[in-house]
Backbone as ProteinMPNN parsed JSONL, in Angstrom:
{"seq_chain_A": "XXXXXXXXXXXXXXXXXXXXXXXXXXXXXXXXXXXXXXXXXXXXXXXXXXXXXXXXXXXXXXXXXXXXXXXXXXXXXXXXXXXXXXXXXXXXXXXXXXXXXXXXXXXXXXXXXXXXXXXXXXXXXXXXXXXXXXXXXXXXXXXXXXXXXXXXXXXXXXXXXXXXXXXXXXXXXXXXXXXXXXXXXXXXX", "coords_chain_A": {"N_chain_A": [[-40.504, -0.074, -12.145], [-37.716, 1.225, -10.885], [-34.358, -0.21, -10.267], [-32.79, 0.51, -7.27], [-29.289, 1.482, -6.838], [-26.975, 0.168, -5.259], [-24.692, 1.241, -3.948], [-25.944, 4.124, -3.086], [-28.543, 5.437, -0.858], [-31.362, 5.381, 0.986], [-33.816, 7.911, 1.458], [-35.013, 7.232, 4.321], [-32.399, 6.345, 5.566], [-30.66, 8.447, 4.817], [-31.622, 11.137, 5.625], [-31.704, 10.247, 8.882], [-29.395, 9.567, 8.842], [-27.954, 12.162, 8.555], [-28.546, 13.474, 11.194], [-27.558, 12.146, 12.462], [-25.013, 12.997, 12.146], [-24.926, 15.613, 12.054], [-25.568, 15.94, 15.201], [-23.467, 14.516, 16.408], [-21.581, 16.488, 15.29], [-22.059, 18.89, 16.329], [-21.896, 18.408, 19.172], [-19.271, 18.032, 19.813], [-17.854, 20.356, 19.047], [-15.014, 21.122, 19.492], [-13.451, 19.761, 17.718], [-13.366, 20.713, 15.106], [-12.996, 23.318, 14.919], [-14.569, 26.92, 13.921], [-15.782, 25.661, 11.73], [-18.628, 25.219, 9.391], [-22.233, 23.563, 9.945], [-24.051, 23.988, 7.793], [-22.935, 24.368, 5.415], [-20.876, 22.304, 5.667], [-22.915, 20.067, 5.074], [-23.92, 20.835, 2.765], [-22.54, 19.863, 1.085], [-22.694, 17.515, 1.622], [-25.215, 16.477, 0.478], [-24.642, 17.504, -2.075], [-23.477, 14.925, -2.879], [-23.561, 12.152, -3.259], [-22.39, 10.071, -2.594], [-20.727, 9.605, -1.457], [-22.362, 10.013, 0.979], [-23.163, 7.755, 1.378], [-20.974, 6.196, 1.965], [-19.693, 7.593, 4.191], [-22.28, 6.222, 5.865], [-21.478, 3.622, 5.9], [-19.019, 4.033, 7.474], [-20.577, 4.731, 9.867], [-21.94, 2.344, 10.024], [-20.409, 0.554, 10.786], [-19.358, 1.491, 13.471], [-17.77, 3.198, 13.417], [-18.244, 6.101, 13.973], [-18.163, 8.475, 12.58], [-16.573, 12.074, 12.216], [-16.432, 15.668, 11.066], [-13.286, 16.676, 11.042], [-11.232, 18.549, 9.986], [-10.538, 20.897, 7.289], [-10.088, 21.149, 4.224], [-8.611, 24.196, 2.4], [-7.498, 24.676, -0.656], [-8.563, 22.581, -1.717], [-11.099, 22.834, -0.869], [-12.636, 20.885, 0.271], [-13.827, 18.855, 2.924], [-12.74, 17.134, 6.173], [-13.129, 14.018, 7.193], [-12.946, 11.201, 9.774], [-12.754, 8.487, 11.478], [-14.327, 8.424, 14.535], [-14.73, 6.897, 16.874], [-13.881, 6.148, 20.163], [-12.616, 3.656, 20.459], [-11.54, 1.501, 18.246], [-12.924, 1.017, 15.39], [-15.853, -1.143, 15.987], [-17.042, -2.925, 14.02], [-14.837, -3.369, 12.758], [-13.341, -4.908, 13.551], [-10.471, -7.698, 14.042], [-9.164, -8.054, 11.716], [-6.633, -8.879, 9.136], [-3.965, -7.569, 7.333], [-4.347, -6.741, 4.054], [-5.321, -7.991, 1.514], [-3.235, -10.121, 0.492], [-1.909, -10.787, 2.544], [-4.086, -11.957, 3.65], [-4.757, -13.999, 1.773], [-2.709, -15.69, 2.403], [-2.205, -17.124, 4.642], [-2.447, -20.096, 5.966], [-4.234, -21.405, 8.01], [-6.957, -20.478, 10.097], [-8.102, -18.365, 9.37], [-8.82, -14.754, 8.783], [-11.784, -12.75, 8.471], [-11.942, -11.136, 7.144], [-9.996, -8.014, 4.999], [-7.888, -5.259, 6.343], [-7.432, -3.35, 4.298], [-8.836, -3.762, 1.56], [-11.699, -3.744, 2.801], [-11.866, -0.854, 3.817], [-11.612, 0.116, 0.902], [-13.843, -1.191, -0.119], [-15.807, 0.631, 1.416], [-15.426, 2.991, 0.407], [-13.51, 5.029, 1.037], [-9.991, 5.651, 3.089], [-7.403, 4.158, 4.525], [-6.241, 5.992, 7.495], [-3.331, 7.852, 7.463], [0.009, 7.155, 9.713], [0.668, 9.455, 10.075], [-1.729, 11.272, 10.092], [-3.185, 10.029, 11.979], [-2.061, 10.379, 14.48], [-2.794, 13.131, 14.231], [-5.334, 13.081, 15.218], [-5.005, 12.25, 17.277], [-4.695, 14.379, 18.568], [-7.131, 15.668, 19.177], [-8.312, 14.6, 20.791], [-8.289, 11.199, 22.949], [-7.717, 8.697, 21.923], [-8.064, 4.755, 20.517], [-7.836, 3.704, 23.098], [-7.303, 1.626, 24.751], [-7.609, -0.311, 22.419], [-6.241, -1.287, 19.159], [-5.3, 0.319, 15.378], [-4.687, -0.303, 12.489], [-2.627, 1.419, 10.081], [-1.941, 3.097, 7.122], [0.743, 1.465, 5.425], [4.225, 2.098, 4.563], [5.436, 1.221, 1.426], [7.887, -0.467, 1.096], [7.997, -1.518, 3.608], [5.679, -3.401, 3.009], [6.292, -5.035, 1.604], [8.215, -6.745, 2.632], [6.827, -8.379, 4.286], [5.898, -7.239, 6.277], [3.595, -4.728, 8.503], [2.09, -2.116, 9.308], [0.906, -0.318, 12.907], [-1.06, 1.591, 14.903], [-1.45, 3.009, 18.574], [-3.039, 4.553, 21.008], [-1.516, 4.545, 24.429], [0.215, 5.681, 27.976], [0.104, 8.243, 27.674], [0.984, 9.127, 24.799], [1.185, 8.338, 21.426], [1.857, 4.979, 19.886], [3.475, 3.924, 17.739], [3.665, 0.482, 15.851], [4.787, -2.542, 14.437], [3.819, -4.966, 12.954], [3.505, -8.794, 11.502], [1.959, -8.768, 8.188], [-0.559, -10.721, 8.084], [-1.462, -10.62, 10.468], [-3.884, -10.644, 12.809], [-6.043, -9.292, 15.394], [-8.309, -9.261, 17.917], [-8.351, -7.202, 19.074], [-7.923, -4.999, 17.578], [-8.05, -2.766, 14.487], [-9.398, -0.88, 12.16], [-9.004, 2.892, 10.992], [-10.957, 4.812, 9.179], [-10.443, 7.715, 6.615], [-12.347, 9.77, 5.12], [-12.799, 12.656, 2.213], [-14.902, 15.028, 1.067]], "CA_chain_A": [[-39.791, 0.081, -10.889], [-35.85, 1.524, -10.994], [-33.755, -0.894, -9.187], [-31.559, 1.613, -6.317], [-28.083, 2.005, -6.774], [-26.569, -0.213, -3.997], [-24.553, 2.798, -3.033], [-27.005, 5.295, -2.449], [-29.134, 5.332, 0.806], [-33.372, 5.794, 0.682], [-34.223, 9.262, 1.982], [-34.766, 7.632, 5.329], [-31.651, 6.136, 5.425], [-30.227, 9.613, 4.665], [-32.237, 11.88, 6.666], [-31.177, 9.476, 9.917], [-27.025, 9.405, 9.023], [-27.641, 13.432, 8.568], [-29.189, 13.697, 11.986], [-26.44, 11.843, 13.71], [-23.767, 13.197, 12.11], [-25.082, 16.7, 12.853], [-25.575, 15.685, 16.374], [-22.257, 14.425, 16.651], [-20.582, 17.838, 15.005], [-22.406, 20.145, 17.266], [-21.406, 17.653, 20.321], [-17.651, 18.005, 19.734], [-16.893, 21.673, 18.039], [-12.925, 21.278, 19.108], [-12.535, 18.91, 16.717], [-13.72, 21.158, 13.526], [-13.299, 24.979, 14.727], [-14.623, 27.316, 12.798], [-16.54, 24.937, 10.653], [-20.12, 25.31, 10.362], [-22.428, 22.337, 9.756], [-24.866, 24.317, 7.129], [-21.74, 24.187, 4.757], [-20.804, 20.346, 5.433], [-24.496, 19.569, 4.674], [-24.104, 21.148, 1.19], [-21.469, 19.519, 0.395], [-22.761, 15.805, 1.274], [-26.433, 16.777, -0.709], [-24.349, 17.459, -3.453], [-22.159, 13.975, -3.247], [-24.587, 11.071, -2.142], [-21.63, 8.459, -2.54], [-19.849, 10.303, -0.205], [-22.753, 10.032, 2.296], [-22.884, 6.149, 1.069], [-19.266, 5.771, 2.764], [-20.048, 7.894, 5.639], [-23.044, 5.757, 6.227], [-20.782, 2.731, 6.093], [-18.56, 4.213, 9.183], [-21.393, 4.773, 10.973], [-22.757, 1.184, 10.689], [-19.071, -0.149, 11.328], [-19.205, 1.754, 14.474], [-16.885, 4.668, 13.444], [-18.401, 7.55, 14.492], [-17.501, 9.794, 11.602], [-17.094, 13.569, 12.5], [-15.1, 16.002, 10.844], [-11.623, 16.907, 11.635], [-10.499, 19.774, 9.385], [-11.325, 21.333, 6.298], [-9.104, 21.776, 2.832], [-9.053, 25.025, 1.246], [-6.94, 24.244, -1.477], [-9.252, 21.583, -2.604], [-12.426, 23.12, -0.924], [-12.785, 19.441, 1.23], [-14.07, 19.011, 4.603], [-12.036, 15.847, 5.995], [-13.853, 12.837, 7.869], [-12.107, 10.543, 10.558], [-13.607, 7.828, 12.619], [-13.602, 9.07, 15.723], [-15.232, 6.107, 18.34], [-13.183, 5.961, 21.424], [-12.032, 2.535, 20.104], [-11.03, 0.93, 16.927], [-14.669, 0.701, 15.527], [-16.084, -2.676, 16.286], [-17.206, -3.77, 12.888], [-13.798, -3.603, 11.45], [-12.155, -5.419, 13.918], [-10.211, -8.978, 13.109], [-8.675, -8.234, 10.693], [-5.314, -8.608, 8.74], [-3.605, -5.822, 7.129], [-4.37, -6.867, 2.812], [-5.425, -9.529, 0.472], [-2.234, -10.726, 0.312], [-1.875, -11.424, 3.733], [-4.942, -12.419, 3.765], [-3.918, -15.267, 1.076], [-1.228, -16.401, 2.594], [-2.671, -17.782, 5.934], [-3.447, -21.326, 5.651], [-5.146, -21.941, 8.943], [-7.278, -19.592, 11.074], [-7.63, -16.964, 8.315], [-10.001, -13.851, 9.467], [-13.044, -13.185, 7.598], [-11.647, -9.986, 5.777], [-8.696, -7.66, 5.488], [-8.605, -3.594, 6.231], [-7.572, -2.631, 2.844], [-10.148, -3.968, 0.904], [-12.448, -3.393, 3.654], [-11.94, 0.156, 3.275], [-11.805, 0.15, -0.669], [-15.1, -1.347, -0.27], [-16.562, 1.53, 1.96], [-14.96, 3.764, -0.181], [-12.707, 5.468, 2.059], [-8.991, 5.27, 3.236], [-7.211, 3.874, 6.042], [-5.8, 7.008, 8.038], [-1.933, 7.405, 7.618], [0.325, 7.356, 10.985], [0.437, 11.402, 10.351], [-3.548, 11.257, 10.378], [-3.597, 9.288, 13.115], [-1.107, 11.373, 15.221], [-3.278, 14.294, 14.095], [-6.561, 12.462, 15.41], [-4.391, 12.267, 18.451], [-5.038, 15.921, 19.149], [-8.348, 16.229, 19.264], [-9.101, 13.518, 22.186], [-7.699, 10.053, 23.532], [-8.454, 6.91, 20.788], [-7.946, 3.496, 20.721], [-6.794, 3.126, 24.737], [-7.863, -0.399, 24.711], [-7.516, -1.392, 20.852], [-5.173, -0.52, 18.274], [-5.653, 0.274, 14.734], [-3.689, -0.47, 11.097], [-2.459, 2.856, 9.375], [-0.984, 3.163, 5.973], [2.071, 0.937, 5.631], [4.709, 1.987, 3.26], [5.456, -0.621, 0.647], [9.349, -1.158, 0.993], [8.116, -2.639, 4.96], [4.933, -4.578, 3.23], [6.96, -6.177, 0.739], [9.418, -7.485, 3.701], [5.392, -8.782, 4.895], [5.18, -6.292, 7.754], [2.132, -3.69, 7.806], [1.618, -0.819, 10.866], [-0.481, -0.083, 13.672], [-0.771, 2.588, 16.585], [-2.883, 2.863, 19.346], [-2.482, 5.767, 22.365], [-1.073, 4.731, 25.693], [0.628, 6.208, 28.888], [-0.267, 9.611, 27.048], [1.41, 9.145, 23.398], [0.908, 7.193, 20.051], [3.1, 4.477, 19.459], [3.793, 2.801, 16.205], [4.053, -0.396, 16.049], [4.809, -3.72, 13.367], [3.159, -6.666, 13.068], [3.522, -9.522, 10.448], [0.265, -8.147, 7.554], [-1.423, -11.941, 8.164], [-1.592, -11.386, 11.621], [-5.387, -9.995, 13.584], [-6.747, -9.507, 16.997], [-9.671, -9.188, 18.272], [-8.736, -5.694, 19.481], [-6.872, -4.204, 16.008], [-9.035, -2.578, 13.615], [-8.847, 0.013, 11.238], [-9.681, 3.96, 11.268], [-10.565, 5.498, 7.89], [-11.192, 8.574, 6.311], [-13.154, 10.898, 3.642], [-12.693, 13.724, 2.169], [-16.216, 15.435, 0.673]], "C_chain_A": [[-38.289, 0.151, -11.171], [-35.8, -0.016, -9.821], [-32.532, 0.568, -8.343], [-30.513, 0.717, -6.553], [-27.502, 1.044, -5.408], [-25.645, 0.815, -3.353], [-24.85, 3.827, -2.679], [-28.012, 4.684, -0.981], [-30.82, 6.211, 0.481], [-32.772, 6.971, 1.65], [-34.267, 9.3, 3.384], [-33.772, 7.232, 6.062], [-30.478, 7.589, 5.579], [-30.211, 10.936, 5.493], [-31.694, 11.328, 8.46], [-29.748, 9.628, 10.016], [-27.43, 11.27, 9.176], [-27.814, 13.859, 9.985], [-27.713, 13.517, 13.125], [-25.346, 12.507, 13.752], [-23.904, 14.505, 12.424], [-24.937, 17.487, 14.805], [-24.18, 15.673, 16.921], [-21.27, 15.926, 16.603], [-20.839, 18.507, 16.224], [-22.109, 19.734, 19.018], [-19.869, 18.188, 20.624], [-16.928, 18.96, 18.607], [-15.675, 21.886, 18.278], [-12.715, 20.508, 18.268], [-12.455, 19.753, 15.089], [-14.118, 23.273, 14.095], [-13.769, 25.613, 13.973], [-15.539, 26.741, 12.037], [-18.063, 24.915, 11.04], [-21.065, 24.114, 9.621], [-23.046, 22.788, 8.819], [-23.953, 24.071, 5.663], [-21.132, 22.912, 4.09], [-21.963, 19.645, 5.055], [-24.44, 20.328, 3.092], [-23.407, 20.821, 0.478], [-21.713, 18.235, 0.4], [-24.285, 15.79, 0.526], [-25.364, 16.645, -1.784], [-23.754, 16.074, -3.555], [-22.863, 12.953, -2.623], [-23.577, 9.807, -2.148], [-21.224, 8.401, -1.495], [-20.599, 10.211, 1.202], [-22.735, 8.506, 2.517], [-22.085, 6.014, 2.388], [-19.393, 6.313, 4.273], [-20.969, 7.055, 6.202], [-22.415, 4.243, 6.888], [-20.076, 2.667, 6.967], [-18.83, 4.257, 9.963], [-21.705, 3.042, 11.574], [-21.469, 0.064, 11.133], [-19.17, 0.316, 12.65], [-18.201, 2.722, 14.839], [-16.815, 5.768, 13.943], [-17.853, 8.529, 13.793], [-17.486, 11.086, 12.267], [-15.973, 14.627, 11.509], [-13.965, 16.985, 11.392], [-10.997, 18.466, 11.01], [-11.439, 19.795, 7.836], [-10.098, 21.765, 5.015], [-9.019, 22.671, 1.859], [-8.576, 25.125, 0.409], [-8.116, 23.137, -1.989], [-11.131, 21.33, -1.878], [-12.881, 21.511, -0.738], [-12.869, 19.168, 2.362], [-13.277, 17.005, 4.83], [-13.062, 15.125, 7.09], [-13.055, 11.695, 8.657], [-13.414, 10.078, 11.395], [-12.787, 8.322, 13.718], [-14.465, 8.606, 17.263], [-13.858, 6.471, 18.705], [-12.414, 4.602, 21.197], [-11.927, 2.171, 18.872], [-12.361, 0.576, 16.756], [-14.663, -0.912, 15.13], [-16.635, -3.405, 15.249], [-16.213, -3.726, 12.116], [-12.621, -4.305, 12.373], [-11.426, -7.39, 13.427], [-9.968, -9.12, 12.135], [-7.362, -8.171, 10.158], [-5.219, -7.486, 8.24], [-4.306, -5.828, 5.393], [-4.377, -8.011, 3.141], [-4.283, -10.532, 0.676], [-1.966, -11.23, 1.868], [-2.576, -12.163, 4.296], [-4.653, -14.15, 3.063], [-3.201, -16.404, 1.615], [-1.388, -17.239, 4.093], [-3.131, -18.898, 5.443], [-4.291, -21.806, 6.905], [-5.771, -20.444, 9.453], [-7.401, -18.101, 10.349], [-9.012, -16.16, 8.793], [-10.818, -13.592, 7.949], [-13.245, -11.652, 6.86], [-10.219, -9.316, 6.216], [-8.569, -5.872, 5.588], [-8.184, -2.909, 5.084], [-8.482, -2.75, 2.094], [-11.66, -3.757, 1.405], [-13.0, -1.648, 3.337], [-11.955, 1.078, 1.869], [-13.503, -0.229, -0.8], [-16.58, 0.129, 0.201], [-16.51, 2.657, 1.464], [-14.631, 4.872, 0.529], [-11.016, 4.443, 2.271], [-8.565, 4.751, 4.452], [-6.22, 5.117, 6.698], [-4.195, 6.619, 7.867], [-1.273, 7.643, 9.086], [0.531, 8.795, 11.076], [-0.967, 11.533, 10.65], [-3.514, 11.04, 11.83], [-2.583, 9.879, 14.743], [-2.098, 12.677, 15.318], [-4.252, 14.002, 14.977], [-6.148, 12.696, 16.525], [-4.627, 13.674, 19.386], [-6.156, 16.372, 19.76], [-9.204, 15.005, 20.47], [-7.809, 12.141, 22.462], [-8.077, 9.086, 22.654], [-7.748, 5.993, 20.976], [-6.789, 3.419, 22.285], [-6.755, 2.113, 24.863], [-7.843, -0.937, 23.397], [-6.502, -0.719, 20.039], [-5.738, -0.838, 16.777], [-4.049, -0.01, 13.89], [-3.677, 0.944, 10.473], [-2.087, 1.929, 8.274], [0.174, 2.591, 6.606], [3.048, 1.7, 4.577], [5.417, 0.582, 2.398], [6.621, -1.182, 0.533], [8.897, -2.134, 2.462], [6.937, -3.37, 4.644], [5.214, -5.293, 2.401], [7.574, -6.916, 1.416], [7.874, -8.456, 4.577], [5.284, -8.353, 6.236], [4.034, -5.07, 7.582], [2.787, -2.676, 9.717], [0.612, -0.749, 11.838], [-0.341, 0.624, 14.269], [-2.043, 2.471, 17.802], [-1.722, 4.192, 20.542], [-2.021, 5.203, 23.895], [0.51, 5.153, 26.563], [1.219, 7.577, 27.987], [0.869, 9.843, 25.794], [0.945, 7.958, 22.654], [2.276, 6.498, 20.069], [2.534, 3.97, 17.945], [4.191, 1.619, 16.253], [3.987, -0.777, 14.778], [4.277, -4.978, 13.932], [3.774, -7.385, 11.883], [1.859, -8.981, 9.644], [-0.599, -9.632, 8.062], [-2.129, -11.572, 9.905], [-2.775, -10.212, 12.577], [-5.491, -10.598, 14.727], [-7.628, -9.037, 17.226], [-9.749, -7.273, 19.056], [-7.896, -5.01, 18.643], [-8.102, -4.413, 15.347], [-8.385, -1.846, 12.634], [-9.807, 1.508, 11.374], [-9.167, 4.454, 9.721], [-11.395, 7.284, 7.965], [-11.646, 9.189, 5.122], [-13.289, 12.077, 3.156], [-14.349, 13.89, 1.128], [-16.18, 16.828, 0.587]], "O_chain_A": [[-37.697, -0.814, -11.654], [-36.593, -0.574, -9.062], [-31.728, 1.302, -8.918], [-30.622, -0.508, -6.521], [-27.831, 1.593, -4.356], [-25.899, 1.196, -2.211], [-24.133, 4.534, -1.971], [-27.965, 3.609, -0.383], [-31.144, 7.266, -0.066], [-31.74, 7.007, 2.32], [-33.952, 10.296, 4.035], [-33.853, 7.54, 7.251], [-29.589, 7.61, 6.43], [-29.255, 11.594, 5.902], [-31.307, 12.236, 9.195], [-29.072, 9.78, 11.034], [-27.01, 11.657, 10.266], [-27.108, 14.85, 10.171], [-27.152, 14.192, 13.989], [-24.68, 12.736, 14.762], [-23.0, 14.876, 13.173], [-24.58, 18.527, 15.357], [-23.729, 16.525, 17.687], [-20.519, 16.357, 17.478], [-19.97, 18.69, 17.076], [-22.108, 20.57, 19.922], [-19.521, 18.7, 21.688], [-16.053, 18.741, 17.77], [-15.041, 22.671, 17.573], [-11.538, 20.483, 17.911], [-11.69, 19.463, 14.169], [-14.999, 24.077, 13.788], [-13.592, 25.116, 12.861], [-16.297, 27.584, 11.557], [-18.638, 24.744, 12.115], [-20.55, 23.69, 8.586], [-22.908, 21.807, 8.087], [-24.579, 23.468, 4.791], [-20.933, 22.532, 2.935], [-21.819, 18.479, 4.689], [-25.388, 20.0, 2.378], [-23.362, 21.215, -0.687], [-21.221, 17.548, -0.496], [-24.408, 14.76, -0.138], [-25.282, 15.56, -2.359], [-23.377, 15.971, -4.723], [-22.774, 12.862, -1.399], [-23.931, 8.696, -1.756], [-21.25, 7.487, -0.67], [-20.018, 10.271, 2.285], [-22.379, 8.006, 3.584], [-22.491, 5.786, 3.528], [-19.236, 5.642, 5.293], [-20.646, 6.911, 7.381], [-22.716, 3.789, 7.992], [-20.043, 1.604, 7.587], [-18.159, 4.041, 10.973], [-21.729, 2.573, 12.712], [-21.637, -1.018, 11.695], [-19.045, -0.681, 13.362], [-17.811, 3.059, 15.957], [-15.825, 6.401, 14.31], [-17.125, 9.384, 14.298], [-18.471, 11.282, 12.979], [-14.808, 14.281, 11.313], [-14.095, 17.95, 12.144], [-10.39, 19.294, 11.689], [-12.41, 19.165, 7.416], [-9.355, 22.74, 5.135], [-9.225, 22.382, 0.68], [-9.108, 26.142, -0.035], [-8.287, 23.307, -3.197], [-11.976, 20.455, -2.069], [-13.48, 20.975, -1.671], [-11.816, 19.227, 2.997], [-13.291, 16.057, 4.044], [-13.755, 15.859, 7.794], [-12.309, 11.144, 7.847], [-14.435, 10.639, 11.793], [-11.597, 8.549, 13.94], [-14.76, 9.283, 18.249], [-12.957, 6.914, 17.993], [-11.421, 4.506, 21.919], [-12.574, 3.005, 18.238], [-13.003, -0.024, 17.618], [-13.949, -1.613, 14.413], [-16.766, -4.609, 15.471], [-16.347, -3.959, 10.914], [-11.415, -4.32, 12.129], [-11.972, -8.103, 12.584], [-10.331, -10.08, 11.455], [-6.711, -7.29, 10.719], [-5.966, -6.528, 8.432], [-4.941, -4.784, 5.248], [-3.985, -8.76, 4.036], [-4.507, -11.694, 1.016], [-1.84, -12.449, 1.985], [-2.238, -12.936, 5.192], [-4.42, -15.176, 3.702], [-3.146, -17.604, 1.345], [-0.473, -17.976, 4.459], [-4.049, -18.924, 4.623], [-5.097, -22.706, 6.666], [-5.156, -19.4, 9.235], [-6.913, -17.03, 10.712], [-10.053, -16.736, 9.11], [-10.595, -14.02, 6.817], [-14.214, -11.169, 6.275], [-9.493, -9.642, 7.154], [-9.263, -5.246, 4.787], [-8.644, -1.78, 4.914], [-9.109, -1.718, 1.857], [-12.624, -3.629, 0.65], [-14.063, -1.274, 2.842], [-12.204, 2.277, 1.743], [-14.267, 0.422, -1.514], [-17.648, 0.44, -0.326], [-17.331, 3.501, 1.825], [-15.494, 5.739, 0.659], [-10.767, 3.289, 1.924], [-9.294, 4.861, 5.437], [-5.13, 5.054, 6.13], [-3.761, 5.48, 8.044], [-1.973, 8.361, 9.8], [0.561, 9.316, 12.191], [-1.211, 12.039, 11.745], [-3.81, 11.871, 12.688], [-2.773, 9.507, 15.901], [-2.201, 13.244, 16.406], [-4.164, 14.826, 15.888], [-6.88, 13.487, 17.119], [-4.696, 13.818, 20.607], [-6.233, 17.228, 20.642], [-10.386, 14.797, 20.743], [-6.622, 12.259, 22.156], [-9.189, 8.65, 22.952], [-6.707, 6.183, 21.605], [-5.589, 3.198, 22.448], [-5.667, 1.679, 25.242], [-8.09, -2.138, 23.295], [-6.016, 0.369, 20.345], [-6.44, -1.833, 16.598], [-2.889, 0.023, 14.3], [-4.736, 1.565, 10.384], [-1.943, 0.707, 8.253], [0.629, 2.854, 7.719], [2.44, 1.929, 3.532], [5.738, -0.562, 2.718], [6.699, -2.278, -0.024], [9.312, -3.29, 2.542], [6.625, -4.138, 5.553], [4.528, -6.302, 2.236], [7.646, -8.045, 0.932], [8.171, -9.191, 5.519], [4.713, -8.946, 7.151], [3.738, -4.619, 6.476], [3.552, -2.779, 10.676], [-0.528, -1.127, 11.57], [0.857, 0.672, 14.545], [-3.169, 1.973, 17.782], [-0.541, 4.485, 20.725], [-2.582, 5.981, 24.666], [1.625, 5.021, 26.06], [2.389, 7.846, 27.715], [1.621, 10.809, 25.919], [0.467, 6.911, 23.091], [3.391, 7.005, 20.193], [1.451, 3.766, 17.397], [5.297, 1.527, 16.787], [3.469, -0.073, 13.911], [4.336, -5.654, 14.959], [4.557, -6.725, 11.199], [0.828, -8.835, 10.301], [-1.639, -9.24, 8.59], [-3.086, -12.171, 10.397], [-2.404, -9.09, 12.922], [-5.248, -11.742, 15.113], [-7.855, -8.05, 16.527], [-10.668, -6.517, 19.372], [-7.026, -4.344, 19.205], [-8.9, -5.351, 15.353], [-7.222, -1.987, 12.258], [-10.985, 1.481, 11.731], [-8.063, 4.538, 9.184], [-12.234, 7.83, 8.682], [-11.062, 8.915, 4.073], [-14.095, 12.741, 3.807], [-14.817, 12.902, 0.561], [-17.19, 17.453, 0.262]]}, "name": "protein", "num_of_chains": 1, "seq": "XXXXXXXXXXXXXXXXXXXXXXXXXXXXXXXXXXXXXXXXXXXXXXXXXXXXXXXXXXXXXXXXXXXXXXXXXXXXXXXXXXXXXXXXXXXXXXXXXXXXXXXXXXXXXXXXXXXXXXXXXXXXXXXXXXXXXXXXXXXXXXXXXXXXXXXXXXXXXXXXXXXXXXXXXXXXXXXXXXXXXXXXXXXXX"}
């Protein structure tokens, strides 16, 4: 008997994420003009880590779909794309290190490593501006982007979320989670 790969996904495991995520594409063709799903399906057959990680957004509550496509590097791109900051990544600080550094009341992970784990990124505030295009997200929650590292050395991190019809940007302290801040990643495949 092999032992499976903890990052691979049984057949029906596989067959099930392909179903949804098909579902989903053909639901919401403004987000991926042009793009046809026979294409994006030959591209996650060939790359089963890649469906791994997608599988992992799904069961966070992401709602993967994709967003665009890279012809320069021949890469279809992937963005959670619930209506809210998906609900298994919420409560959380920004990094380890922030994580660390809490001595009381410390949350029970952090969205960098979170997303290192799922193998996937956390969307940068250009992403997440872009994301902005293609519908309304987090009205009610806000997510953590990419920080740059001169403002998380000073121990501040990023977040945005959409209301009264724009993205703002905001700062937090990195230690510091709410119950409605998450994180939105993505994948290229």
């Amino acid at each position: 008997m092999t032992k499976r790969n903890k990052k691979e996904l049984s057949l029906e495991q596989r067959e099930e994420l392909l179903r949804e995520l098909k579902a989903r594409f053909e639901k919401n063709m403004h987000r991926h003009k042009g793009l046809e799903w026979a294409k994006i399906q030959a591209k996650l057959d060939a790359n089963p880590e890649k469906l791994w990680s997608l599988n992992e957004m799904e069961r966070t509550s992401g709602e993967p779909d994709v967003v665009g496509y890279d012809e320069k590097k021949d890469e279809y791109i992937f963005y959670d794309c619930s209506a809210e900051s998906p609900k298994g990544r919420r409560s959380v600080c920004y990094d380890r290190e922030a994580l660390e550094s809490r001595k009381k009341h410390k949350p029970e992970n952090n969205a960098i490593d979170m997303a290192a784990a799922m193998g996937i990124e956390l969307l940068t505030e250009e992403q997440y501006r872009a994301l902005q295009t293609l519908g309304n997200f987090d009205m009610k929650t806000s997510s953590w982007v990419q920080t740059p590292s001169d403002i998380r050395e000073l121990g501040g991190a990023l977040f945005c979320d959409w209301r009264f019809g724009h993205v703002f940007l905001y700062h937090n302290g990195a230690e510091s989670y709410y119950a409605a801040r998450g994180f939105r990643g993505s994948l290229r495949v």
